[in-house]
N, C-alpha and C positions, 0 to 999 in steps of 0.2 A: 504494500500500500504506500501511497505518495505520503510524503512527510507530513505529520500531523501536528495541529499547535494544541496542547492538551493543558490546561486545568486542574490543579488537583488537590483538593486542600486535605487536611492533616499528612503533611506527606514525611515527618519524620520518621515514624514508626510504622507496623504492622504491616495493613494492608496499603496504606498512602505508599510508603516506603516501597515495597514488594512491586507496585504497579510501577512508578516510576523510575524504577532501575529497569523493568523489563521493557514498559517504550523505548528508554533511551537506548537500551539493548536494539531494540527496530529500528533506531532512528528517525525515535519520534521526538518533538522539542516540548522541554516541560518547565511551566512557573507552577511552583507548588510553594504552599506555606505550613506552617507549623508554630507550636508556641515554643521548642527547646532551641534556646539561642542557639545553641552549642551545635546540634544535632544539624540547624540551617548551615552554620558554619562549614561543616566539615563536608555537606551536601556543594556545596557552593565550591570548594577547593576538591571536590572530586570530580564536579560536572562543571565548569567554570561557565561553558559556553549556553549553560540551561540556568536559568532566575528561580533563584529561591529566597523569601522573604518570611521575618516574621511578621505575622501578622493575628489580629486576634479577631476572630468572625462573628465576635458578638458587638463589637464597636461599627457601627454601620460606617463611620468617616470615614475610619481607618479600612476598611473595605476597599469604600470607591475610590482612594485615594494609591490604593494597589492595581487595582481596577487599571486607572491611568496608566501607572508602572509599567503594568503587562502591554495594555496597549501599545507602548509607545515603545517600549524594550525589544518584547516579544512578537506582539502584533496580535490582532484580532482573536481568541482563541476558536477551534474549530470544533471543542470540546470540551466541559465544565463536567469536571467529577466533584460532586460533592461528597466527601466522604469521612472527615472530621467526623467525631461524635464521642459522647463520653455516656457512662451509665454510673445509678447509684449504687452504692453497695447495695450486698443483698439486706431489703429487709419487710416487711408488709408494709405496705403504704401508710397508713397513719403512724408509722412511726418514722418514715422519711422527713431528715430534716428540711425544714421550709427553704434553707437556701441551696441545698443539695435540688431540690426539684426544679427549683429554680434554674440552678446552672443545668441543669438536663434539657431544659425549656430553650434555656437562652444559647445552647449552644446546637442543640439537635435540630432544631425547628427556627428559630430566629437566624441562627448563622446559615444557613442555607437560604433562607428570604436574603438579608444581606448580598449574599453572593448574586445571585440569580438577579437581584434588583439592578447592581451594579453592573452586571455583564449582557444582561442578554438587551436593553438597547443597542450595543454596539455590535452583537452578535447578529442581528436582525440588518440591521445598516447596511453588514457586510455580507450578506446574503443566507445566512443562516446558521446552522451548527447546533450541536446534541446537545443537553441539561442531562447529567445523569445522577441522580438524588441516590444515597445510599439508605434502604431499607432495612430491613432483618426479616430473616422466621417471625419475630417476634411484633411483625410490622402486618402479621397476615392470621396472628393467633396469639398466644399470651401466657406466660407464666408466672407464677408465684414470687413473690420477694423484688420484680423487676417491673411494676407496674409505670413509674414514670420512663422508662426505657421502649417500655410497650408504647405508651400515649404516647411517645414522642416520635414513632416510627410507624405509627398507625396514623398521625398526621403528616408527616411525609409523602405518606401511602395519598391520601387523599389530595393534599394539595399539591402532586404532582403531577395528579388527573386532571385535577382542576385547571392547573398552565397548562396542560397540553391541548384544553381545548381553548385558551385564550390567547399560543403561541401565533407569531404573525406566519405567515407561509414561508417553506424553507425552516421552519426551525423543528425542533422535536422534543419531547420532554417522556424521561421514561422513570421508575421508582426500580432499583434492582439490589437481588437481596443477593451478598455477596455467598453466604450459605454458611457451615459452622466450622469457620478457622480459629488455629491455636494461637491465639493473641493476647496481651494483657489481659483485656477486655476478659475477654474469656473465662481468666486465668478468674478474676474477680468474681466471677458465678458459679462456675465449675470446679475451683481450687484445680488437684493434680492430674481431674481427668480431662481437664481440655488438653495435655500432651498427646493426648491420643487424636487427636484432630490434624489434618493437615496445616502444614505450615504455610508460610502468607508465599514464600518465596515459590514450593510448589505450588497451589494454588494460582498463582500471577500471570502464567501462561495461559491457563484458560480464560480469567478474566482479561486481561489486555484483547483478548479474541475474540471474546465478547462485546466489547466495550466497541473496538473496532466495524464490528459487523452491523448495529445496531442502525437501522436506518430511519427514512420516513415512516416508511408501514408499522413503526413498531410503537408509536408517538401515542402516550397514554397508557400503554404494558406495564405491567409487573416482573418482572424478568427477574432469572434467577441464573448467576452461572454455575 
C-alpha cells in the first residue's frame, strides 16, 4: 500500500506502541502522542523522521494546537487511530472513586471528541480519511468491577455510529474492538492470567491489516481484529 499518514494517540505503550513500530515497519508515517515524556523521547531519537509529541487529550487546546503541529509537520493525516484509554481499578461501581470515573470519562470519551473535533475538518478539506475509535468486548457486553470502562466504550460504540452518519462524503468512521491483549490494562483486571493472552507486538500485524483494509463500505461497523 502507498504510504500512509496515520494518527495515533497513546502510542507509548501496549497497543499505540505495537501498531506504530509495525506501520513504520511498512513504511507508513506516524505522529502519535502519549503522556510519558520519556517514553516520546526515546520514540523520537529512534524514529526521528516520524513526530511524536506529548500531549494530553483531555485538554481540548492542547489538542488542536497539535492538530496544527501535525498539519503543518506531517500533513493532513489519512488516518486517526484513537486508541488512548485508561480503566478503573477493579471495583463495583459505587464504590469507584468520583474522580477515578471521572478520569475514565474524560479520557475514554472526551479525549476522542477532542481528537476527532480537531482533525477531521481538515480531514474532510483534504478529501477525506478513516476515524478509527478504539472499542473493547466490553464496549458490546459488560463485566463486573469495570462498569465505568464498560460506559465508556459503550459510548464510543454509539457515538461513533452516530459521526459516521454525520461524516461529510469521502470520510469514514468505524468503533473497533482490538480483542483481549496482554497489556497493563489487562494486567489491572486479570492480574497473572492476562500473560496468557497474546502480546501487542504479535497481535500488531493483524491489526495494522486491519486498520489498513478498512474502507468506505465499512463507515458505521463495529469491527473487530
Amino acid at each position: 500500500m502507498s504510504n500512509k499518514k496515520i494518527v495515533i494517540t497513546g502510542v507509548t505503550r501496549g497497543l499505540g506502541l505495537a501498531m506504530a513500530t509495525e506501520f513504520i515497519k511498512a513504511g507508513h508515517t506516524i505522529a502519535g502522542i502519549g503522556r510519558d515524556q520519556s517514553q516520546i523521547q526515546a520514540l523520537t531519537a529512534q524514529y526521528p523522521e516520524h513526530q511524536f509529541n506529548v500531549v494530553d487529550i483531555t485538554d481540548a487546546i492542547a489538542v488542536d494546537t497539535w492538530k496544527d503541529s501535525v498539519v503543518a509537520k506531517t500533513g493532513v493525516p489519512d488516518i486517526v487511530i484513537n486508541n488512548a484509554g485508561v480503566i478503573n481499578a477493579n471495583a463495583p461501581l459505587w464504590e469507584v472513586p468520583n474522580d477515578e470515573f471521572s478520569m475514565v470519562m474524560d479520557v475514554n470519551i472526551k479525549g476522542v471528541f477532542h481528537v476527532i473535533k480537531s482533525f477531521v475538518p481538515a480531514m474532510s478539506d483534504n478529501g477525506g480519511g478513516v476515524i478509527i475509535n478504539f472499542s473493547s468486548g466490553w464496549g458490546r457486553s459488560v463485566a463486573p468491577d469495570v462498569a465505568p470502562y464498560c460506559a465508556s466504550k459503550w459510548a464510543i460504540e454509539g457515538m461513533s455510529k452516530a459521526l459516521a452518519d454525520e461524516l461529510p462524503a469521502g470520510m469514514t468512521c468505524v468503533a473497533l474492538n482490538p480483542g483481549v491483549i496482554h497489556t497493563e490494562m489487562l494486567e489491572s483486571c486479570f492480574g497473572d492470567q492476562a500473560s496468557q493472552c497474546i502480546k501487542p507486538a504479535d497481535w500488531a500485524g493483524s491489526a495494522v491489516s486491519t486498520v489498513l483494509g478498512i474502507t468506505g463500505k465499512d463507515n458505521g461497523s463495529s469491527l473487530t481484529v
